[in-house]
C-alpha positions in Angstrom: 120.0 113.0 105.4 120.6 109.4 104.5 117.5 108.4 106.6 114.9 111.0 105.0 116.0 109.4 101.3 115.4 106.2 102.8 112.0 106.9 103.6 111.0 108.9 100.5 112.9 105.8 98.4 111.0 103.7 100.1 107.9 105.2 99.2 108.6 105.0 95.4 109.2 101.1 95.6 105.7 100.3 97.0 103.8 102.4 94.6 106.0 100.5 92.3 105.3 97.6 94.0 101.4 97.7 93.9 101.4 98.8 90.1 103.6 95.9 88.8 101.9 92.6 90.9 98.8 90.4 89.8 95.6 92.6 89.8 93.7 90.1 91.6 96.7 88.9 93.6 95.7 90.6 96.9 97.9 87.9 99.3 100.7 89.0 96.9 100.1 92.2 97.6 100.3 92.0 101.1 103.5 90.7 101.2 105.4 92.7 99.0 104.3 95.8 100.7 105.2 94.0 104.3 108.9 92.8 102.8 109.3 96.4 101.6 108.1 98.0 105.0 109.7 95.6 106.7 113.4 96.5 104.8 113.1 100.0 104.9 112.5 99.9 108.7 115.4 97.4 109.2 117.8 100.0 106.8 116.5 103.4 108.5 116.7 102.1 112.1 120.9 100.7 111.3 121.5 104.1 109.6 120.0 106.7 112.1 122.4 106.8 115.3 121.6 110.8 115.7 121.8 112.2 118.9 118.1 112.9 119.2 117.1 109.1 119.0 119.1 107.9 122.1 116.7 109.6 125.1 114.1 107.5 124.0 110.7 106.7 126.4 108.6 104.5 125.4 104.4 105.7 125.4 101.1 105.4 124.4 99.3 107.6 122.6 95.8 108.6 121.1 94.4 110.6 117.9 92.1 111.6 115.6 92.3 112.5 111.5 89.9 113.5 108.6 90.4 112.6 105.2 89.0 113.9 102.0 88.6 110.2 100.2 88.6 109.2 96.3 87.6 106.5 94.9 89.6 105.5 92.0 88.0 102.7 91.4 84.6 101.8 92.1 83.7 99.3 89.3 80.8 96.8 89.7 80.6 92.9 88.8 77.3 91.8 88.6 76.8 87.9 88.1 73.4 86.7 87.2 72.5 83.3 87.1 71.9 81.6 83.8 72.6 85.2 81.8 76.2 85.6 82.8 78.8 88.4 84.2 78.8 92.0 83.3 81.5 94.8 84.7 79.4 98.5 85.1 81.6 101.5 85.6 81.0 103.6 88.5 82.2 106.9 89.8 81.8 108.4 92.7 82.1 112.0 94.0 85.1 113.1 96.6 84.0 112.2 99.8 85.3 112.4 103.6 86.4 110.2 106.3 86.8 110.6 110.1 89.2 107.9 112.4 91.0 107.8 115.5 93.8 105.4 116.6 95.5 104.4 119.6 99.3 103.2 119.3 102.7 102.3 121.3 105.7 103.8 120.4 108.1 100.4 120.3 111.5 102.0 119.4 112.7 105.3 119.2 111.3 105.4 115.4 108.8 102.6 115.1 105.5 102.7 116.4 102.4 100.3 116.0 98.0 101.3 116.5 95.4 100.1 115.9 93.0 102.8 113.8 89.3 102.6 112.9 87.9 104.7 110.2 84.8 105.5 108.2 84.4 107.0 104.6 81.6 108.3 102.3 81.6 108.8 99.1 78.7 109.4 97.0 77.8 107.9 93.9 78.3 110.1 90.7 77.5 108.3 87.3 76.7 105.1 86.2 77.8 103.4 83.7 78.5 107.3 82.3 75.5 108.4 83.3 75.1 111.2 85.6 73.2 109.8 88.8 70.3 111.7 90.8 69.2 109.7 93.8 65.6 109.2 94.0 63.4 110.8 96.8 63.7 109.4 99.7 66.8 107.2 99.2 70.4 107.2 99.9 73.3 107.1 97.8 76.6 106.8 99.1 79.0 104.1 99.1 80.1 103.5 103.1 83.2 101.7 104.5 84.3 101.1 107.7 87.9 99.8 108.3 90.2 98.2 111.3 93.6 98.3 110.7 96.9 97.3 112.7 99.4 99.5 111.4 103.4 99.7 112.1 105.2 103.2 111.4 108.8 104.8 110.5 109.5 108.0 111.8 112.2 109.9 110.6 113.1 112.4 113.8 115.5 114.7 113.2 116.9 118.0 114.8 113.5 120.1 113.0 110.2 119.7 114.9 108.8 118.2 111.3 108.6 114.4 111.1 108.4 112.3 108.0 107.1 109.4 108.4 105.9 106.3 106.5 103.6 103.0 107.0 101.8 99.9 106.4 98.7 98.2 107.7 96.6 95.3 107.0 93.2 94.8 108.4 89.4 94.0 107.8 86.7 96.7 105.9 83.1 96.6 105.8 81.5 97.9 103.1 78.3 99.0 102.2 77.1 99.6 98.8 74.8 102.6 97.4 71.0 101.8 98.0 70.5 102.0 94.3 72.9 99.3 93.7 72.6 96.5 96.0 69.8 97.4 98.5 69.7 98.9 101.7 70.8 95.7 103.8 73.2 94.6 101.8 77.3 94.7 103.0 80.0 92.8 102.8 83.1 92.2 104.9 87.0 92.3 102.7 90.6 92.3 103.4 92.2 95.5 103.0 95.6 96.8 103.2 97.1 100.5 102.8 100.5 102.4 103.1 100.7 105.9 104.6 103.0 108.4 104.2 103.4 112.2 105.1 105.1 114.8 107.4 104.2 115.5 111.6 105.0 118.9 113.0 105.6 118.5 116.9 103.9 121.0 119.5 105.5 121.5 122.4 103.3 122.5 124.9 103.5 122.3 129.6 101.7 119.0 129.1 101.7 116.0 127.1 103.5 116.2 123.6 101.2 116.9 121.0 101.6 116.2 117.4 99.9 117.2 114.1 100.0 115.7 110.6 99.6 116.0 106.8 99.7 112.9 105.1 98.4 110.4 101.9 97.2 107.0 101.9 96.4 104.7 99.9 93.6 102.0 100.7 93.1 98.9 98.8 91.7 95.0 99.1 90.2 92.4 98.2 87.3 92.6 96.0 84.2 91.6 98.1 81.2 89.8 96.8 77.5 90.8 98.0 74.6 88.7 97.7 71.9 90.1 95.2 68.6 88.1 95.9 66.3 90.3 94.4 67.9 89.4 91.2 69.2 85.8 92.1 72.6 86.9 91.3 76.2 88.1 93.2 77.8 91.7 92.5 81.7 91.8 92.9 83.1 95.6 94.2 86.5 96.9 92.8 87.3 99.8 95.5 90.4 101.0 95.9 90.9 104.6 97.8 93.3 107.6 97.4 93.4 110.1 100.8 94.4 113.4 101.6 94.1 113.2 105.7 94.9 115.7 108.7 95.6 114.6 112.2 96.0 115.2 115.3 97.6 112.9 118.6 99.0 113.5 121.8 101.2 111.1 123.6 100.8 109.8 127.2 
């Protein structure tokens, strides 16, 4: 009982922790959230000395999730030369996302993977103005992200697993054709916690795992070359997730 507080506790602080640092502080933000994670594995791992963590194997195993993805916020800096800086308001429509991951588990509660996933989300208004795409052209705002993530897992004597995490890693992004042209992307720094409940199938094979969950994505504010207008644009983006998954360990 101690442990599950712990992890739901633990929870609370990052969210408070990403609402009360530096906006533009991303480095900052990085390592709060890592000090945080880092505590509440250390204080979960001394507390939990239940009966079902001491038959521990270490192994490998694989998945795959989807997502439906907001953006929260989407906002664009453009920066012409000679006629200044302007921030336009964007919103974009709920879109999806599809990853998979392969990970270790380290210790009986801790696991670490490495994840890739995509996300779509297509653009809604600008500058509060509804949006139609014209013929022929696309829309959407694309991202692509590697991350390293380390996991808690709170087992208990239930087959349902909380569980929360942190990752760090690098996203690609690719802006709406209407905004920055068809070529144009841009690499960032992004980071996100997890957090969520796994409900454990036990099949004749390999154990088998499925999972609800939330994540948060966020990062550093890329800037993409504009030549067409001899200027920069600066993105804002910063994701909220609803995600099911599936993995089965090896």
């Amino acid at each position: 009982m101690i442990n599950i507080f712990v992890v739901f506790a633990g929870t609370f602080f990052i969210l408070l922790c990403l609402n009360h640092t530096p906006k533009d502080s991303m480095q900052y933000r990085l390592l709060v959230i890592a000090a945080c994670l880092t505590g509440l594995i250390a204080t979960a791992a001394r507390a939990d000395d239940g009966p079902c963590c001491r038959a521990f194997v270490p192994r490998w195993y694989a998945g795959i999730s989807g997502a439906v993805t907001f953006v929260t916020n989407g906002d664009l800096n453009f920066a012409i030369s000679g006629l200044g800086s302007e921030t336009v308001p964007i919103t974009y429509s709920p879109g999806f996302g599809v990853g998979g991951e392969v990970g270790y588990r380290i210790y009986p509660n801790i696991r670490g993977e490495l994840e890739v996933i995509y996300r779509q989300n297509e653009l809604d208004t600008v500058d509060g103005i509804k949006y139609t795409p014209p013929s022929g052209t696309v829309s959407p705002l694309r991202s692509t992200a590697l991350m390293a993530n380390l996991y808690y897992d709170y087992h208990n004597t239930t087959s349902f697993t909380p569980y929360l995490g942190g990752g760090a890693g690098p996203i690609h992004i690719k802006p709406p054709y209407y905004l920055a042209g068809s070529s144009m992307s841009a690499w960032a720094l992004g980071y996100q916690f997890m957090t969520g409940i796994t409900y454990e199938i036990k099949t004749a094979f390999n154990p088998f795992e499925i999972n609800l969950g939330y994540r948060y994505v966020g990062g550093h504010s890329p800037q993409i070359a504009l030549p067409q207008i001899g200027g920069t644009a600066k993105y804002s983006i910063k994701y909220n997730n609803i995600e099911l998954g599936a993995k089965m360990f090896f």
